[in-house]
C-alpha positions in Angstrom: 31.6 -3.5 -45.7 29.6 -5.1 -48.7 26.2 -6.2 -48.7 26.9 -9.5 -49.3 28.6 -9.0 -45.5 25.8 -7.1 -44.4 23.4 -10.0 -45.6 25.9 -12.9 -44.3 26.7 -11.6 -40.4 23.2 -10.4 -39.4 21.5 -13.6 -40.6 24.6 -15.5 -38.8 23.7 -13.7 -35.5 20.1 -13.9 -35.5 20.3 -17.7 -36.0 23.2 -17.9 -33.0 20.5 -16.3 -30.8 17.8 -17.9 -31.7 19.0 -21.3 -31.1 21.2 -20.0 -28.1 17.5 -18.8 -27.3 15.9 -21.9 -27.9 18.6 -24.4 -26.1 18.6 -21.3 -23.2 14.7 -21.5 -22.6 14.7 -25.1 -23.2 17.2 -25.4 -20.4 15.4 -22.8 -18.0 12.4 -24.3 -18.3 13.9 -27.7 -17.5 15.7 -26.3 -14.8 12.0 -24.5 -13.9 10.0 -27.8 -13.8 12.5 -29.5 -11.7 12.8 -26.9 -9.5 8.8 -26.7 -8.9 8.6 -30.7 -8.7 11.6 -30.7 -6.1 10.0 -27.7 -4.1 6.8 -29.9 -4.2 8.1 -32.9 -2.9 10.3 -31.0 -0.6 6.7 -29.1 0.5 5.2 -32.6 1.0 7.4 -33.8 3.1 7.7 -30.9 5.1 4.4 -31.3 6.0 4.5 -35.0 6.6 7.5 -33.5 9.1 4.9 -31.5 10.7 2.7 -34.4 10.8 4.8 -36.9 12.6 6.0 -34.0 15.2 2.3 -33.6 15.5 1.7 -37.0 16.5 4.4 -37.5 18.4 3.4 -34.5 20.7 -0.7 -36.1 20.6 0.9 -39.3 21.5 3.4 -37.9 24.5 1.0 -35.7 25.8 -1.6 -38.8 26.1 0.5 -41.0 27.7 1.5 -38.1 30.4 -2.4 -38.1 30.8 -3.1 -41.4 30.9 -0.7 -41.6 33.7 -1.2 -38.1 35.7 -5.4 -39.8 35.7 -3.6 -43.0 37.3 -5.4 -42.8 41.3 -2.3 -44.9 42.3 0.5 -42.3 40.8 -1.2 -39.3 42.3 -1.3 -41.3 45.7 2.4 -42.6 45.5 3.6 -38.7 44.6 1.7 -37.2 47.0 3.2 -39.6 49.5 6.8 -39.0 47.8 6.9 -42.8 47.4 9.5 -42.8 45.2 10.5 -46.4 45.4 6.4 -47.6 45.2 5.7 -45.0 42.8 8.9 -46.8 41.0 7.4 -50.4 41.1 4.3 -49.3 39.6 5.1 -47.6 36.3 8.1 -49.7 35.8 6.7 -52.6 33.8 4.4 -50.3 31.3 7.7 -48.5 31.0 9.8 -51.6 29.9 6.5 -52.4 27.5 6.5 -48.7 25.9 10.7 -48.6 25.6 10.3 -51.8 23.5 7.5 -51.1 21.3 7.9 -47.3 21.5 11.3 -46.4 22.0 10.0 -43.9 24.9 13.8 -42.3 25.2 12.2 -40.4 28.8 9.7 -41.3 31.1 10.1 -38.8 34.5 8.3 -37.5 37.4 9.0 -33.9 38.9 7.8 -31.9 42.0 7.0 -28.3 41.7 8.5 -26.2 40.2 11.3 -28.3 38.3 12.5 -31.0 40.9 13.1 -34.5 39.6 11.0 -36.7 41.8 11.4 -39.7 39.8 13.2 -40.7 36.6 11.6 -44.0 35.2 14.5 -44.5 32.8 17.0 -43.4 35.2 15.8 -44.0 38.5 19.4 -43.7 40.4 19.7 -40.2 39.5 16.4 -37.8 41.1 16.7 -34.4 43.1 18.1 -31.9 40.7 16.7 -28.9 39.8 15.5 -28.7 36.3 14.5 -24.8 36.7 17.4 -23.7 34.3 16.8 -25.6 31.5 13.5 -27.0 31.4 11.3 -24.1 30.4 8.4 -26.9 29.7 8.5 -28.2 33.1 8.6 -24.8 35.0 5.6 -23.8 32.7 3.4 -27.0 33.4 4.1 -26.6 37.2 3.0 -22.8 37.2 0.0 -23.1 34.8 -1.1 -26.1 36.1 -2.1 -27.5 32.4 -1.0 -30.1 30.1 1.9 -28.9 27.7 3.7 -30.7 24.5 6.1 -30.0 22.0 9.6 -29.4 21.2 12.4 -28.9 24.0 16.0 -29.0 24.2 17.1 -31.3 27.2 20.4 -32.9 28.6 19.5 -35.8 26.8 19.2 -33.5 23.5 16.2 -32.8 21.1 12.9 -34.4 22.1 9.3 -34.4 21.5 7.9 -33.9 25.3 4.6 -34.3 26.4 4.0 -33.2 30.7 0.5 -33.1 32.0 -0.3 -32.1 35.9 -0.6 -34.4 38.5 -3.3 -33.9 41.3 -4.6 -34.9 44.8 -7.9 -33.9 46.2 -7.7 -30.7 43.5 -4.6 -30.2 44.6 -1.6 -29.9 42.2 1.4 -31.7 43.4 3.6 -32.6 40.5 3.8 -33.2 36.9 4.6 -36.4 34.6 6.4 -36.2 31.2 7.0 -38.7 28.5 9.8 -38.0 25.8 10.8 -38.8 22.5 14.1 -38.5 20.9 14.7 -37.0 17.6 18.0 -37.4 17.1 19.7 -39.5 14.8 18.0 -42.6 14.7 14.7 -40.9 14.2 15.9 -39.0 11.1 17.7 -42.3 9.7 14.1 -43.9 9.9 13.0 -40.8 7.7 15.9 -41.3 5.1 15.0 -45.0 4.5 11.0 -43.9 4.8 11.1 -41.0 1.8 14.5 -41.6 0.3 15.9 -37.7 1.0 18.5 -36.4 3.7 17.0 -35.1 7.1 19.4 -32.9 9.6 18.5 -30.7 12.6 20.6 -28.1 13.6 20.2 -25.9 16.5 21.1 -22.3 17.7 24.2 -22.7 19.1 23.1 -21.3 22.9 20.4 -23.8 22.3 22.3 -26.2 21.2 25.0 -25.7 25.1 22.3 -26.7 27.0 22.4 -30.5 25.9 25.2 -33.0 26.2 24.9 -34.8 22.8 26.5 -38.7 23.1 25.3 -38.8 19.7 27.9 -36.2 18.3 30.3 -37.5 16.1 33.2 -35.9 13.7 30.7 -34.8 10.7 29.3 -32.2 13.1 29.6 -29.3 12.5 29.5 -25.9 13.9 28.8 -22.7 11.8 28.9 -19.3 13.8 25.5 -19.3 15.6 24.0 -22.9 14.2 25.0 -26.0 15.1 24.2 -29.5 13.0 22.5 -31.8 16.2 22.2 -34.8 13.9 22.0 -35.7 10.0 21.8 -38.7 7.6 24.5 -37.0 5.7 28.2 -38.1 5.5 29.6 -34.7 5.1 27.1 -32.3 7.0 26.6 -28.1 6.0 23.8 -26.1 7.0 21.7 -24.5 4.6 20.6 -21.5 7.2 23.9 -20.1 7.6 24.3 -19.7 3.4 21.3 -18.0 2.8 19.7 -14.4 3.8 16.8 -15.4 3.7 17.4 -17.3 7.2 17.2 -14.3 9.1 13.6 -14.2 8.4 12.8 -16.9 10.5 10.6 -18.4 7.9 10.7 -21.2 5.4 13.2 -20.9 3.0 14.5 -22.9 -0.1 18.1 -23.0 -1.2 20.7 -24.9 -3.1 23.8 -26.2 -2.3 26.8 -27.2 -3.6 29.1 -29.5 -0.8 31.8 -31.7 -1.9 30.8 -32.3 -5.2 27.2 -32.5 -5.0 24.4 -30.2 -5.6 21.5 -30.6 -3.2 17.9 -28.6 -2.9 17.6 -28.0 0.5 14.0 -27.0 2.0 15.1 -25.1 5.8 12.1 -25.2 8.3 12.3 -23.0 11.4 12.3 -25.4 14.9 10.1 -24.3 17.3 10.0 -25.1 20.8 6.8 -25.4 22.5 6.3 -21.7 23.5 6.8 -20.9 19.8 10.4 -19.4 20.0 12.6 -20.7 17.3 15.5 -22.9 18.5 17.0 -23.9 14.7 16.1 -25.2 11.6 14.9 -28.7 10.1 16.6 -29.3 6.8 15.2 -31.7 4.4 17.9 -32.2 1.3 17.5 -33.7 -2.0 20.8 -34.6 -3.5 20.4 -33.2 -7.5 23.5 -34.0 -8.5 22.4 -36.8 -11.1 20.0 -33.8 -13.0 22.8 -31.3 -13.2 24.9 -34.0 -14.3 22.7 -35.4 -17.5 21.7 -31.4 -18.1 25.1 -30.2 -18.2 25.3 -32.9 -20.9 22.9 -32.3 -23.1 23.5 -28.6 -22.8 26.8 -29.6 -24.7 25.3 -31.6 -27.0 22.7 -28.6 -27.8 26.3 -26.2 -28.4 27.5 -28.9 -30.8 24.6 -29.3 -32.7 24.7 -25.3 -32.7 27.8 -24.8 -34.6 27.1 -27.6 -37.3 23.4 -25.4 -38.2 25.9 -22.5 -38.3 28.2 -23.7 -40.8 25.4 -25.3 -42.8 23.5 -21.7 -42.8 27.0 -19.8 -43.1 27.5 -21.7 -46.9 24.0 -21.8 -48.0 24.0 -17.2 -47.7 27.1 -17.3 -49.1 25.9 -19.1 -52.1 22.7 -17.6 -52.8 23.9 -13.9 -51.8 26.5 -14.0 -54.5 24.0 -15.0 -57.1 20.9 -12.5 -56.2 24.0 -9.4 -55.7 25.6 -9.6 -59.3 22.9 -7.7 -61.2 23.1 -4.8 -58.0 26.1 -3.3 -58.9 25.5 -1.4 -62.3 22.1 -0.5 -60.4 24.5 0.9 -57.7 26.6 3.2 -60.0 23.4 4.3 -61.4 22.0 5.6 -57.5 25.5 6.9 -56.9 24.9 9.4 -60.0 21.6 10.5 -58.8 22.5 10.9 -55.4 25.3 13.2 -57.2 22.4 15.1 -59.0 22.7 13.3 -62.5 19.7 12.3 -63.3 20.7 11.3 -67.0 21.5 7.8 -66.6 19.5 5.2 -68.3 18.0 2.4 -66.5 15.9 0.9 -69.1 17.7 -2.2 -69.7 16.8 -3.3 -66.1 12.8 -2.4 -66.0 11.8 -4.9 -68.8 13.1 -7.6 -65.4 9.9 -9.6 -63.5 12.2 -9.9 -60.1 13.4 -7.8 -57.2 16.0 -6.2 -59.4 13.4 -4.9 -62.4 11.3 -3.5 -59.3 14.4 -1.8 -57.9 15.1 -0.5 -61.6 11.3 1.1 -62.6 11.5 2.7 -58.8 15.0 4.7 -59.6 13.5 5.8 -63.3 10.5 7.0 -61.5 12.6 8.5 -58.5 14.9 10.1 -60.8 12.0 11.8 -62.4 10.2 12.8 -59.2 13.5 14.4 -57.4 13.8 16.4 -60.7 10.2 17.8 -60.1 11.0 18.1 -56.7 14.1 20.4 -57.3 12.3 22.2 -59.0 9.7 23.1 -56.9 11.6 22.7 -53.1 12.0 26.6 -52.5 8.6 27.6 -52.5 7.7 24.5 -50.6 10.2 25.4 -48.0 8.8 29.0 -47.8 4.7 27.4 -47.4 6.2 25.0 -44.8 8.0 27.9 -43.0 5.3 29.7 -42.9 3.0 27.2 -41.4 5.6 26.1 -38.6 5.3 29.9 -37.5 1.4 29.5 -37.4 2.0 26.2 -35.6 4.4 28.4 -32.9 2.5 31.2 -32.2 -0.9 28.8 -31.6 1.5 26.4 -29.0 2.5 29.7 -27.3 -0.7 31.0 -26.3 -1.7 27.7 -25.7 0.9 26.9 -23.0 -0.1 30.5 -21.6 -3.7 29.2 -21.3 -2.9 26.2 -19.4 -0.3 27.6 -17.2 -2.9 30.5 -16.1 -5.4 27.0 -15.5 -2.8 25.3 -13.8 -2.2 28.1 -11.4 -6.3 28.6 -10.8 -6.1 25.1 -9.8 -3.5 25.0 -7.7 -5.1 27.7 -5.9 -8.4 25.7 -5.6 -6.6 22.9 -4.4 -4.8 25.1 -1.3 -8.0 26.7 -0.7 -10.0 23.0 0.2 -6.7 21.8 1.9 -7.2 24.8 4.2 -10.6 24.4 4.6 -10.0 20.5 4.9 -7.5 21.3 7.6 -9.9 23.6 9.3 -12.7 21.1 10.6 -10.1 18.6 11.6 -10.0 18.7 15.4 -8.4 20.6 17.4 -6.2 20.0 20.2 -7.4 21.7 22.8 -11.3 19.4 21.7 -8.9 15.9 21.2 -7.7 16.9 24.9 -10.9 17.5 26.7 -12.4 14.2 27.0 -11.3 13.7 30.9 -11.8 10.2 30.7 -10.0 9.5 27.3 -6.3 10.0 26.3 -6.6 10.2 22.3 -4.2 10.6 19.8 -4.8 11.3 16.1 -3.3 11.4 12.5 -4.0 12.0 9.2 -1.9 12.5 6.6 -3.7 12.7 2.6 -1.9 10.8 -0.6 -2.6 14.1 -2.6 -2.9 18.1 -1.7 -6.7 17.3 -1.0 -7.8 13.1 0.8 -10.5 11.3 1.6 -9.9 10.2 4.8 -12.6 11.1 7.4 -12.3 11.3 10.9 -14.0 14.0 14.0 -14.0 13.5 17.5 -17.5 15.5 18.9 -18.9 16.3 22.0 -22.5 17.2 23.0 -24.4 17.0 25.8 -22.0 14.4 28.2 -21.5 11.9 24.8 -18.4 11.8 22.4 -18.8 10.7 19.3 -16.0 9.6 17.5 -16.3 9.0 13.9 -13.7 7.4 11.1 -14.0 6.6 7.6 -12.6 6.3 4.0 -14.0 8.1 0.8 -12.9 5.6 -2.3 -10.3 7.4 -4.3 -8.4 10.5 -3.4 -8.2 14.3 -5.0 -10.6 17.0 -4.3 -13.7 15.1 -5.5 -13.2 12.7 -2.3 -12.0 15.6 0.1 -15.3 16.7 -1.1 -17.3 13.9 0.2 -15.1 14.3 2.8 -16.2 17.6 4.1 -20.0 16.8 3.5 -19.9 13.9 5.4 -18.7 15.8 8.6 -20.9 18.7 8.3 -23.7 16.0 8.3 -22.5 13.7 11.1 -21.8 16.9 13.0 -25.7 18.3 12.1 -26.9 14.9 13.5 -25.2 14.8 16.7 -26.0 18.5 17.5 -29.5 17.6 16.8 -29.5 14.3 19.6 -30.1 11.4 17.2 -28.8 8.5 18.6 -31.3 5.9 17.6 -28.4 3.9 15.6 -30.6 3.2 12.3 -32.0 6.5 12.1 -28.5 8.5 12.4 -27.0 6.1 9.5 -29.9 6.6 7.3 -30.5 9.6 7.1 -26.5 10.4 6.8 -26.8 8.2 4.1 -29.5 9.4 2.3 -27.9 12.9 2.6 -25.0 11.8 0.9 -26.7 9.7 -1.7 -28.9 12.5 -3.2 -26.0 15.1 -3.3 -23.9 12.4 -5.0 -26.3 11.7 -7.5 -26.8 15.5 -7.7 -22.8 15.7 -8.5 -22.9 12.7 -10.6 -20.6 11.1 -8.6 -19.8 7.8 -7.9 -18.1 8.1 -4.8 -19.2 6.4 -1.6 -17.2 5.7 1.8 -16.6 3.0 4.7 -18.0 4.9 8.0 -18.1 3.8 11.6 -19.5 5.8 14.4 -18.1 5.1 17.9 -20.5 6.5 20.7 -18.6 6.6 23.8 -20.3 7.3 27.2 -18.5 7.3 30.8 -19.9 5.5 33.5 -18.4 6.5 36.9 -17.2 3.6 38.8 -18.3 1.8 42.0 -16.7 3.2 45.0 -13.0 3.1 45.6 -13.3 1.3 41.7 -11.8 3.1 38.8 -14.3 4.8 36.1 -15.5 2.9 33.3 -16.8 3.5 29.6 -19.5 2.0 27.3 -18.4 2.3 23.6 -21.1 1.6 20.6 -20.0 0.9 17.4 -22.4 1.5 14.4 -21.2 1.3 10.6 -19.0 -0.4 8.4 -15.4 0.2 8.2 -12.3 -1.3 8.5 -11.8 -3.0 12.7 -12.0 -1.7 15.4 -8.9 -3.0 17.4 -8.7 -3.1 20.9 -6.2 -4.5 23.4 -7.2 -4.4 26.7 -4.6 -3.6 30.1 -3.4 -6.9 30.3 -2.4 -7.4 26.6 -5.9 -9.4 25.1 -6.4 -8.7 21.7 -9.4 -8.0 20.4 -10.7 -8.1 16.6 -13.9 -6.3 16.3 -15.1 -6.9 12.4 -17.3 -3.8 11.4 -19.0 -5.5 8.1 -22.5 -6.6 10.1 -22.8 -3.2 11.0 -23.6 -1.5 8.3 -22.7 -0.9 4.8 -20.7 1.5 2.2 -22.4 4.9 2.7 -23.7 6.7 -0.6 -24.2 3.5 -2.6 -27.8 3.0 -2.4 -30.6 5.3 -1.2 -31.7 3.2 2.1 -29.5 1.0 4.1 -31.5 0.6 7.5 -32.2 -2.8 7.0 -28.2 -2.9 7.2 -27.4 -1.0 10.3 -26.5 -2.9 13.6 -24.6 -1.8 16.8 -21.6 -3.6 19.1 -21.1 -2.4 22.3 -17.9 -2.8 24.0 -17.2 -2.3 27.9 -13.6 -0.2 28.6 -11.2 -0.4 31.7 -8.4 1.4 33.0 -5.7 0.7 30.7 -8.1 -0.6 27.3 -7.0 0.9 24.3 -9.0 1.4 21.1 -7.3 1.8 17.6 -9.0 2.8 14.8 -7.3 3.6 11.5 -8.2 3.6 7.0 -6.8 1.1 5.0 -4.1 3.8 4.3 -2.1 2.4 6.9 -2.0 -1.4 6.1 -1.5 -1.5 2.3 1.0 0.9 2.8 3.4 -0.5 0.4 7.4 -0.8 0.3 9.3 -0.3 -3.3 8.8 -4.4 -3.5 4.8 -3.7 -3.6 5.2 -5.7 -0.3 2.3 -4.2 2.0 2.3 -3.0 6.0 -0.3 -5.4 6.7 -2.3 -6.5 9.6 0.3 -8.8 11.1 3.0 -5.7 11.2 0.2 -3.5 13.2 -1.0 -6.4 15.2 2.9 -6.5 16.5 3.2 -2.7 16.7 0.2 -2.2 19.0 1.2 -5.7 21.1 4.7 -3.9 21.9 3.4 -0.6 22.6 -0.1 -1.3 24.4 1.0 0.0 27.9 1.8 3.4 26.1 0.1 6.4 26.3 -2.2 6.8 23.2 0.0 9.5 21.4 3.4 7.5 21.5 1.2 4.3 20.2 0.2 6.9 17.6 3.7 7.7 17.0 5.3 4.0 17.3 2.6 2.8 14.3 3.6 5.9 12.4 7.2 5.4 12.3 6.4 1.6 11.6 4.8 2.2 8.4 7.1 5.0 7.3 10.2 2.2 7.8 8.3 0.0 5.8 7.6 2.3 2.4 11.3 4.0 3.2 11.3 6.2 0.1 8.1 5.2 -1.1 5.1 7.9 -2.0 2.1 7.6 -0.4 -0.6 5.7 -2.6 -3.4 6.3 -0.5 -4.6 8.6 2.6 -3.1 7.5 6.2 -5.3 8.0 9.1 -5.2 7.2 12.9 -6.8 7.3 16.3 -5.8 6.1 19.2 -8.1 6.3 22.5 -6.9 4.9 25.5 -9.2 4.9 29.0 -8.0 6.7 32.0 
């Protein structure tokens, strides 16, 4: 291929891709900025969503009370004076329908029977048990309730409060509001954007929608209840990222249009998801006008390339002409001539004289260099064998180091492994069923943990050294050998223990020249035998700062107890008594304590997507009425699901105590 090819092609394909990358960005970021303002407006009005639902439900709910505080009602229901009861609500009803469009207004006995419906009053008696959840719940707790239920009459807003007589509860009243079609049609002309609800499908049976018509649709588990579109689809059934029951954003393309939908998860009013709220922004006029100008951009393309595509040609063909005798000249040389005369071309002030004085002075060099290239060869042989032997008994250095300090390394994982408890001390608290784990990042961690006895009181201690390697399992080890030397010797006074541990620390880690320090919490547990015929008890006290201490009691409370006020990193500064505080917490039969390092909740997956606290919190809920080892082994298996193939980043540690 010639040069003047070489020049013309390259310099045609870096101008196609740097205009295809200009007119490409141009377009992404286009496409970018409308995606982030649709999202936004899609956001806003999701919340403005929220916001009506939410006033809807404060506006239901008040009504129900307003009427449940009514002496009169509570008389008439406690009489089961349906038709008086009927006379006096049935004006403010008529009012409300008018100005309010109150779609229900009804009246029920415990624990789901309709006493009274205000807007139907002809029809009263059935049981609502099977399919009013919000009913059944208001009648057994006794409380006001509001939010989002699935009825015969279809998707409303309902707000029920309790009814009572003399403290007695005898009833409950509910007022509901439809969100079917209308409602949405009043969003549509409101904010100008498409609304549609649709609804698990075993949801969706329980209603008998007189608003259906043929654009509903049905799509495998999700049914559309209503929408302002002419064609309905539903967003949640084309896109994965429905099954995570979370807020999603998606585009669509049905029947010629492209819409941005935002899919909200519907939740009743126990929280459980019964479908999704769609809001959809037809986009079709952007793709339109950016699909044109993305053809214009093309056009305008291949004119630049034809312009560009002459102007090489013609200034290539000039610049080249004076190469070629230069060429013949190089070929000669390359062939070991180095006779030919070039002087004719170095008197030139361009490019070509340049190119012309470096070949004469080439020529001359590769002549000396000939000359001379054996004995070079042999120096730089012989210095390549120098070079050899020294990488040899330099790789024989470090592999005898590398071996020393793999050595090292087993010797403090042993040692490490040694002072962990064992299971015959985990097992002989009587009053405590504890569970442990720890498992390090590297051969040596930094994770702490002990469980001692002395003298009637455990001490349970858990904490994190920052980093990992053998300079942490180092810390490590001296901070049990001094927590252990403290509770042998009976100190218990909270500020004194935590001192002087800390001090300890301190000075060997300025000894060391480390800058190490660790998050440490002490628990101090002491039995206390019950009353009689009453199950034993236990006191727990909580000094230090570490991550929580979680506890769920026996019937499923959670508890959050956050360690910072207790204490503060130990081995930072010389005196932290000033910093040291206690919590004491009261165990029953059945309470559970978990205590675990950081380790375990940023535990990260191969998206850099952490464990969490949300995932534990869920784990522990589940598994609470567990003994403590399968806890143990249930938020273990968790977290190993999670990272899948994952290393470990950081030390994983675990206890789990649960009270007899």
């Amino acid at each position: 291929m010639s040069i003047a090819r070489k020049i013309l092609i390259p310099i045609l394909l870096l101008a196609v891709v740097v205009m295809s990358a200009m007119v490409a960005f141009v377009t992404w970021d286009t496409d970018q900025r409308a995606t982030q303002d649709e999202q936004h407006e899609l956001e806003l009005l999701g919340l403005t969503f929220n916001n009506e639902l939410s006033t809807l439900n404060n506006f239901a709910l008040g009504l129900a009370t307003q009427v449940a505080n009514n002496p009169q009602v509570q008389i008439d229901l406690k009489n089961r004076d349906r038709q008086a009861l009927e006379a006096l609500v049935m004006p403010a009803y008529q009012a409300l329908k008018q100005k309010f469009e109150i779609a229900q207004y009804q009246f029920h006995l415990p624990p789901a029977i309709s006493f009274l419906r205000v807007h139907d009053p002809k029809k009263f008696g059935d049981d609502l048990s099977s399919f009013r959840p919000i009913v059944v719940a208001a009648n057994e707790k006794d409380e006001p309730l509001s939010g989002i239920e699935v009825g015969r009459a279809g998707l409303g807003v309902r707000g029920i409060s309790p009814i009572r007589y003399d403290n007695q509860h005898i009833g409950t009243v509910e007022f509901g509001i439809d969100l079917g079609p209308k409602f949405l049609s009043q969003l549509k002309n409101r904010y100008g954007v498409d609304w549609q609800v649709v609804l698990l499908s075993k949801v969706a049976k329980i209603a008998t929608f007189t608003q259906h018509d043929d654009n509903n649709q049905s799509r495998g588990p999700l049914e559309v209840q209503s929408s302002t579109l002419a064609q309905p689809f539903i967003a949640a059934v084309e896109s994965k990222e429905a099954d995570q029951h979370r807020a999603f954003f998606s585009l669509i393309k049905n029947h010629g249009h492209d819409y941005r939908v935002l899919s909200m998860p519907l939740l009743s009013f126990s929280g459980q998801q019964i479908g999704w709220v769609e809001i959809i922004k037809d986009r079709s006029n952007f793709v339109a006008l950016r699909n044109a100008r993305l053809m214009q951009a093309i056009g305008l393309i291949a004119i630049v390339l034809i312009i560009v595509a002459v102007l090489v040609i013609v200034v290539v063909t000039r610049v080249l002409r004076p190469i070629r005798p230069l060429t013949a000249a190089a070929t000669a040389i390359a062939q070991g001539d180095f006779s030919p005369d070039l002087s004719q071309y170095t008197e030139n002030r361009d490019e070509v004289g340049t190119l012309a004085r470096s070949m004469q002075s080439m020529s001359g060099q590769l002549r000396t260099l000939v000359d001379h290239l054996e004995d070079q060869v042999r120096d730089r042989t012989a210095e390549l064998h120098e070079a050899h032997e020294k990488i040899s008994r330099l790789n024989a250095s470090l592999h005898a180091d590398n071996k020393r300090m793999r050595t090292e390394l087993d010797v403090a994982r042993q040692i490490q492994h040694m002072i962990v408890p064992s299971l015959n001390e985990i097992n002989s608290v009587p009053t405590l069923d504890i569970a442990t784990y720890m498992e390090p990042a590297e051969e040596v961690g930094g994770d702490y943990y002990d469980i001692l006895q002395h003298n009637g009181q455990v001490c349970i201690g858990i904490g994190d050294v920052t980093g990992h390697g053998l300079e942490s399992g180092l810390v490590m080890l001296m901070t049990q050998s001094a927590v252990r030397t403290l509770i042998t010797l009976d100190e218990h006074d909270p500020v004194r223990l935590m001192n002087t541990l800390n001090r300890t620390l301190f000075n060997n880690m300025q000894r060391m020249r480390s800058d190490k320090n660790l998050s440490l919490s002490l628990l101090h547990y002491q039995p206390i035998p019950g009353a009689e015929g009453e199950p034993d008890c236990g006191e727990l006290r909580i000094i230090g700062q570490h991550e929580s201490v979680l506890i769920i009691r026996a019937d499923g409370h959670f508890e959050d107890i956050d360690t910072l006020e207790l204490g503060m990193p130990i081995g930072m500064i010389d005196d932290i008594a000033a910093f040291v505080a206690a919590a004491v917490v009261t165990l029953h039969e059945g309470d559970t304590v978990v205590l675990y390092t950081d380790g375990i909740t940023e535990a990260a997956d191969n998206k850099h997507d952490l464990f969490g606290f949300e995932r534990l919190h869920a784990v522990l809920m589940a598994n609470h009425t567990k003994g403590a080892d399968a806890i143990k082994e249930a938020v273990i298996n968790a977290v190993r699901e999670h990272i899948g193939q994952q290393p470990l980043y950081d030390d994983l540690t675990l206890i789990v105590l649960k009270q007899r």
